[in-house]
N, C-alpha and C positions, 0 to 999 in steps of 0.2 A: 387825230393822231399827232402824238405830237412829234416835230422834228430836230433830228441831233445833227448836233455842228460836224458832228464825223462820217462822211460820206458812207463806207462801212456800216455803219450801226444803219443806217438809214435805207439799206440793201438787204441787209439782216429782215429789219421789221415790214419792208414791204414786202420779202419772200414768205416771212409768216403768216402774213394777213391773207395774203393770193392764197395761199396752201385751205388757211381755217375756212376762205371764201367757197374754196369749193367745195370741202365739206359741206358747205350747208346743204348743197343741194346736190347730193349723192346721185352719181351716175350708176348706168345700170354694168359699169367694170368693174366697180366698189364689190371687193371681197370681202368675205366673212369668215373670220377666225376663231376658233371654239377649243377652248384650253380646254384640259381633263380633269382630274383631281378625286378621282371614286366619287365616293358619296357626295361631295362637295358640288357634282354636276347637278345638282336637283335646281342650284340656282338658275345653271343654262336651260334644263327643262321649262324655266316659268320664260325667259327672256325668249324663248323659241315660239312657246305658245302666243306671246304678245303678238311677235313676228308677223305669225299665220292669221291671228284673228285681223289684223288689219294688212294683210296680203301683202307684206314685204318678203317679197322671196327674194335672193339673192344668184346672180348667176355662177358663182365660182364659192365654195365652202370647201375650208381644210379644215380638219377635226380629227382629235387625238384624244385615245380614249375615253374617257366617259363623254368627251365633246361627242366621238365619233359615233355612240351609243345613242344620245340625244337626237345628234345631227342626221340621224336615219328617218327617225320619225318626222323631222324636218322637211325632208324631200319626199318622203311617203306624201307628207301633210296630211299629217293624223294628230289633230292637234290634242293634247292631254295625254295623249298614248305614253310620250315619254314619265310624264308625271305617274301616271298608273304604275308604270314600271318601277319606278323609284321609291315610289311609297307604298299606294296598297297592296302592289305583288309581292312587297316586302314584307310589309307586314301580314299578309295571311299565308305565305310559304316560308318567309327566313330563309331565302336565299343565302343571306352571308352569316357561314357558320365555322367553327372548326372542327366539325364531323364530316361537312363541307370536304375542310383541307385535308382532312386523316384519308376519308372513301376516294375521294376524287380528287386531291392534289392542287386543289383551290378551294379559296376561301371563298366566293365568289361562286354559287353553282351552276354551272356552264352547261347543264343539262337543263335546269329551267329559263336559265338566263336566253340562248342561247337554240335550245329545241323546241320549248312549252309554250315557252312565252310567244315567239315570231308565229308559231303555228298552231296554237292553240289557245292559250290565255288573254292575250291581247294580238291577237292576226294583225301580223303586217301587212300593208298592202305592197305587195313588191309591183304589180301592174304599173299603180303608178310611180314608185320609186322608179321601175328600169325605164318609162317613158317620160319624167323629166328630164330636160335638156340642159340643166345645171349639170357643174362639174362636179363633182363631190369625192374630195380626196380623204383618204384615213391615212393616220398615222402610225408607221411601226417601226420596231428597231430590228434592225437586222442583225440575227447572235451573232454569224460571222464575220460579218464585216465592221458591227459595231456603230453602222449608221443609220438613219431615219430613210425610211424608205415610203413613198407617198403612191398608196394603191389608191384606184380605182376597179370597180364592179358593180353593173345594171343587171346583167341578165342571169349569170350564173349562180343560184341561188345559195349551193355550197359554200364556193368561193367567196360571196358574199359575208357569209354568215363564220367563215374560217378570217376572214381580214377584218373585223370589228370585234372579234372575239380575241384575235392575236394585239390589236390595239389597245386592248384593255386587260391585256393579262398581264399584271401586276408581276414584277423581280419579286421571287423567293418565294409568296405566295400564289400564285399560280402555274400552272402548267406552258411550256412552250408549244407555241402553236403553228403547224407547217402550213405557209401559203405557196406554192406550185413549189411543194417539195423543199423550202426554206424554211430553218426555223427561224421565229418570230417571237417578241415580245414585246410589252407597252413604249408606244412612242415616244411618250413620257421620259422614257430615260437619257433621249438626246435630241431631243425637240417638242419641250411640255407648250412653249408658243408660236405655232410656225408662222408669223408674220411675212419673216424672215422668207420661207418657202412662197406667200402669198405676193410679196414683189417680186420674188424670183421667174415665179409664172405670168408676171404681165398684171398685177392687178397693184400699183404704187397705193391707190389710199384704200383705207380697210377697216373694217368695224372688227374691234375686239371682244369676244366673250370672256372675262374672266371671271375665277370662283374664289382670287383673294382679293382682298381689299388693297388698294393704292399705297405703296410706303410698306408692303412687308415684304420681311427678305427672311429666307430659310435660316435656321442659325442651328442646324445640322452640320457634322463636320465628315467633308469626306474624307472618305479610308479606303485605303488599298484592298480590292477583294480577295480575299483567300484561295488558292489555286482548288482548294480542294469543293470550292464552289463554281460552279458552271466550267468545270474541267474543261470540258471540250470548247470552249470559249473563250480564248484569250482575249479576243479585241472587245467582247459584251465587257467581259471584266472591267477591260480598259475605260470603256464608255459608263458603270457602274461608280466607277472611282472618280470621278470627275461630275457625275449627277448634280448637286448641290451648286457649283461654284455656275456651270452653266444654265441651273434656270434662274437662279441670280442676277445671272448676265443677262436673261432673256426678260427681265421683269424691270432692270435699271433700264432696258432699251425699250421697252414700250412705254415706259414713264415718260423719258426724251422726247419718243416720237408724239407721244400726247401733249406733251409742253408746246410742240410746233408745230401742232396743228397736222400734221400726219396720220394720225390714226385718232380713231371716235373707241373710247375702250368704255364698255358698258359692266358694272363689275359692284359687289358685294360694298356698303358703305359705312361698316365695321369689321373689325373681326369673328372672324367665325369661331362658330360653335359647334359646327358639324365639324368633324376627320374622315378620313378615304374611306372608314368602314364602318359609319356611325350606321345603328339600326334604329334611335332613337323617332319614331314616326313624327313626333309633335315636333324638333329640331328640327326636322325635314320638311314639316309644313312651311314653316315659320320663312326658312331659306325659301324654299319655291315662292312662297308670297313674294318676299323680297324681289327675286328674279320676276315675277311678272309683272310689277310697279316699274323696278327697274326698264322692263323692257317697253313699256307703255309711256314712262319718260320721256326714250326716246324714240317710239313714233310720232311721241307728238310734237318732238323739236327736228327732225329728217326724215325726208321722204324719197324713196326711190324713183 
């Protein structure tokens, strides 16, 4: 290393080095964070699968939206289950329709996603999901309040199934979703990378999931929401109108933390091709490859 005449810089680059150090060799407080993005999560399904097949479990996972969808089969540990979902129960029912949005009020069909699937297409196993000892937080916006609100659920298989379903339902395209009598919608909309949430609970360094590549920033422009949308809503609104600039902000902060050795972010190594609601199967493969390369990357450079 080499050394600078200014005490300062020399404090700097020892604090970075100690940080990147212990990354190398992840303890078992090291959280794991699992961004959303619709379709876009198929890459988290391969990085998941990697996960399982060489037994890095993690003890604390937050996940939002499509994270939170993946991140079930996760702690199920049903490894491909999430992939099955993604791909071929898409492509032999076409879940994502808009006869979907017209019948049922989502794009998204939340009667196969949602009923068919956990209990009949691909059975979950909830036994072992509720008897894993990990922490497993989802991500959801609270309408009223207009904030992230970070559930938990092992044994209640409703509730379960109402809180990853409310994580994942998409502004304007899906339906609002009540967990204990609250309405709910996609995390996403004010906390697409909860890092932020994974220091807040005790876990400083943390492996990142994401489904963009490094260096991209939305160039969507926010706009004030129209009253005559989510009426009984003012603060969603609020939190609606401000979307954009905050996961910008949330994307410039884990670049940072990545520069210093803080966070291990595992993540797409061009741009994508897949959108929130690509049905394209062969685009979908292509990404989940990607994610389980990726994720094979890095068991073979950290181990829990």
């Amino acid at each position: 290393m080499a050394v600078s005449p200014c005490k300062g810089k020399i404090v700097v680059i020892l604090q970075a080095e100690t940080v990147i150090s212990e990354m190398q060799s992840l303890n078992r407080d090291t959280g794991l964070v699992l961004e959303g993005g619709g379709m876009r999560g198929v890459f988290t399904s391969g990085v998941l699968d990697a996960l399982m097949k060489h037994e890095q479990y993690f003890r604390y996972v937050v996940a939002v939206s499509a994270g939170a969808c993946n991140g079930m089969s996760y702690i199920s540990r049903q490894p491909r289950r999430a992939r099955y979902s993604n791909i071929d129960a898409l492509r032999k029912y076409g879940y994502i329709s808009l006869k979907s949005l017209l019948m049922q009020g989502s794009i998204f069909d939340p009667n196969i996603l949602y009923e068919r699937l956990p209990n009949e297409i691909a059975p979950f196993d909830y036994d072992t999901y509720g008897q894993n000892p990990a922490t497993f937080e989802m991500v959801t916006t609270n309408c009223l309040t207009g904030r992230a609100e970070y559930l938990t659920e092992k044994h209640d298989r409703r509730r379960m199934m109402d809180i990853v379903k409310a994580s994942s339902s998409l502004p304007y395209v899906a339906q609002i979703t009540e967990v204990d009598g609250v309405p709910m919608l996609d995390g996403g909309i004010v906390d697409s990378i909860p890092v932020e949430r994974a220091i807040a609970t005790g876990h400083p360094l943390n492996v990142v999931v994401m489904t963009r590549n490094r260096g991209y920033r939305s160039t969507e422009h926010d706009r004030k929401v129209p009253r005559m949308i989510y009426t009984d809503y003012p603060r969603l609104r609020v939190a609606l109108s401000r979307r954009v600039a905050e996961y910008n902000r949330q994307l410039e902060l884990v670049e940072r933390m990545e520069d210093w050795g803080e966070v291990i972010v595992i993540r797409p190594q061009r741009p994508l091709e897949v959108d929130r609601i690509c049905r394209d199967a062969s685009k979908l493969e292509r990404l989940y490859e990607e994610g389980l390369q990726e994720g094979e990357r890095f068991c073979r450079e950290y181990q829990l």
